[in-house]
C-alpha positions as CSV (number, residue, x, y, z in Angstrom):
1,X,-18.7,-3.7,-5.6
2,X,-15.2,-2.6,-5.1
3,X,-11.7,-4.7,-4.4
4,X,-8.2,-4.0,-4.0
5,X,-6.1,-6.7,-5.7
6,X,-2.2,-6.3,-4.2
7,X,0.8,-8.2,-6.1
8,X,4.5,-7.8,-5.8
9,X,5.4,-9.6,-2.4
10,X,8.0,-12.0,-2.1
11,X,11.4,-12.9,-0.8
12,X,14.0,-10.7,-1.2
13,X,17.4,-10.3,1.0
14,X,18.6,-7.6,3.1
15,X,19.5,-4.3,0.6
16,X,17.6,-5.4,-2.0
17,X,14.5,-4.0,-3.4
18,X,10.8,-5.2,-4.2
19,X,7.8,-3.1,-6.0
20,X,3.7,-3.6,-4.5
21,X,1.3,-2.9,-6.5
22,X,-2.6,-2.1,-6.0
23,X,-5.6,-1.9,-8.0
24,X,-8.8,-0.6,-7.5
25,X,-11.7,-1.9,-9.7
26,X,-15.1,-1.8,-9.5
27,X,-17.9,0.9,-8.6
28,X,-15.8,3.4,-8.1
29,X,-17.2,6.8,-8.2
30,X,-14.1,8.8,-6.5
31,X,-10.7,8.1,-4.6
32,X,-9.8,10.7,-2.2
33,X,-6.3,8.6,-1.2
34,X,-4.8,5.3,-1.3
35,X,-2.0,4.0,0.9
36,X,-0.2,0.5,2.5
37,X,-0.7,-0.8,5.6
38,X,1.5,-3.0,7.2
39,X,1.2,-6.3,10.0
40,X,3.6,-7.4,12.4
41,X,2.4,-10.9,14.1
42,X,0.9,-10.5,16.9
43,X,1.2,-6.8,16.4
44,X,-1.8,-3.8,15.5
45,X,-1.8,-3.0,11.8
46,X,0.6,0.1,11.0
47,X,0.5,2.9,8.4
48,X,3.3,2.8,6.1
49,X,2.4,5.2,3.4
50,X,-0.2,7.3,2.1
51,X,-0.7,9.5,-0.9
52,X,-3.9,12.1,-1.9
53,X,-5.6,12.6,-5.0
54,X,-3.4,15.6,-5.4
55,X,-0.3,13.6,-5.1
56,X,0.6,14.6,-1.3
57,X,2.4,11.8,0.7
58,X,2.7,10.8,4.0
59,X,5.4,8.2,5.7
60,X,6.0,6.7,8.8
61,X,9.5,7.5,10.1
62,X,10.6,3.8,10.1
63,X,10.8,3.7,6.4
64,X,11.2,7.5,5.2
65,X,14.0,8.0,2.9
66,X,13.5,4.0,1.5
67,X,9.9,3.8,0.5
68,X,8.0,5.4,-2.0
69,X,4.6,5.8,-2.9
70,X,3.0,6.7,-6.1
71,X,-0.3,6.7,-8.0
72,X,-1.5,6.2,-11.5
73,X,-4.7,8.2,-11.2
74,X,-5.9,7.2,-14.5
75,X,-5.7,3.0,-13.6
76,X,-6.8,3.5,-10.0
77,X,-3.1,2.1,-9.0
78,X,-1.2,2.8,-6.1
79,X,2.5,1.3,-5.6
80,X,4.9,0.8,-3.3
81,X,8.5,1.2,-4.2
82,X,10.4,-0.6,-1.2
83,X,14.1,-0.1,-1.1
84,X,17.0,-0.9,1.4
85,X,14.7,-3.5,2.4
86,X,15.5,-4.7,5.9
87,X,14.5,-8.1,8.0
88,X,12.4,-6.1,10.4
89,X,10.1,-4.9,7.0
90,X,9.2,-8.4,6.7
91,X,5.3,-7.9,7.4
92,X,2.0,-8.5,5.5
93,X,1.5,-5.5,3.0
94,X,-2.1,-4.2,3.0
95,X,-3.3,-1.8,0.3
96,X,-6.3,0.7,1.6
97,X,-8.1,3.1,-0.5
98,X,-10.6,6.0,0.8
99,X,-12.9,6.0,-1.7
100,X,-16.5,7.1,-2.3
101,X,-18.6,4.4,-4.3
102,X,-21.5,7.2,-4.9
103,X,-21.6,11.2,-4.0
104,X,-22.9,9.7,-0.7
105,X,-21.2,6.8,0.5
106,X,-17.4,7.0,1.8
107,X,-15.4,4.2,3.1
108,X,-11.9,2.7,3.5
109,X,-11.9,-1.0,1.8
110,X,-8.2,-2.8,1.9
111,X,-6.8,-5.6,-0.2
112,X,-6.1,-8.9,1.1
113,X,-2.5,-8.3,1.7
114,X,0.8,-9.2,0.0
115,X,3.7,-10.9,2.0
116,X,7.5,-9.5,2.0
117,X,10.2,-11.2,3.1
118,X,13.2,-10.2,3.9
119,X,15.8,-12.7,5.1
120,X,19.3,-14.0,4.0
């Protein structure tokens, strides 16, 4: 069995700054990326970031330049450094991670999310 637990979430105001973490633990026989997710109400489930196993990232344009994403191989971790934090990032967080479980089996699972929220 594998899970994502996220932490880091909270209430922070406009300009300010909050760090996500994610864990993977579990059967986990490779990871070939890990990344955050993110849910407006009422709204589809976004990409927010994504980094490889080789430490190549990808980030949607609405938080480029004030996000970061980073990975501790060794611990499985992926975080979420989230800076010049505005009202409209206030969304459910979800972590992902493409991982294999076995040579043979490949599959997204996600974390339960973590809620940020920005507000004055």
């Amino acid at each position: 069995q594998v899970q994502l637990v996220e932490s880091g979430g909270g209430l922070v105001q406009p300009g300010g700054s909050l760090r996500l973490s994610c864990a993977a633990s579990g059967s986990i026989f490779s990871i070939n990326a890990m990344g955050w997710y993110r849910q407006t109400p009422g709204k589809q489930r976004e990409l927010v970031a994504t980094i490889t196993s080789g430490g190549r990232t990808n980030y949607v344009a609405a938080v480029k330049g004030r996000f970061t994403i980073s990975r501790d191989n060794a611990n499985n971790t992926v975080y979420l450094s989230l800076n010049s934090l505005k009202p409209e990032d206030t969304r459910v967080y979800y972590c992902y991670a493409d991982l294999s479980t076995s040579s043979w089996r490949r599959r997204d699972y996600w974390g339960k999310g973590t809620l940020v929220t920005v507000s004055s």
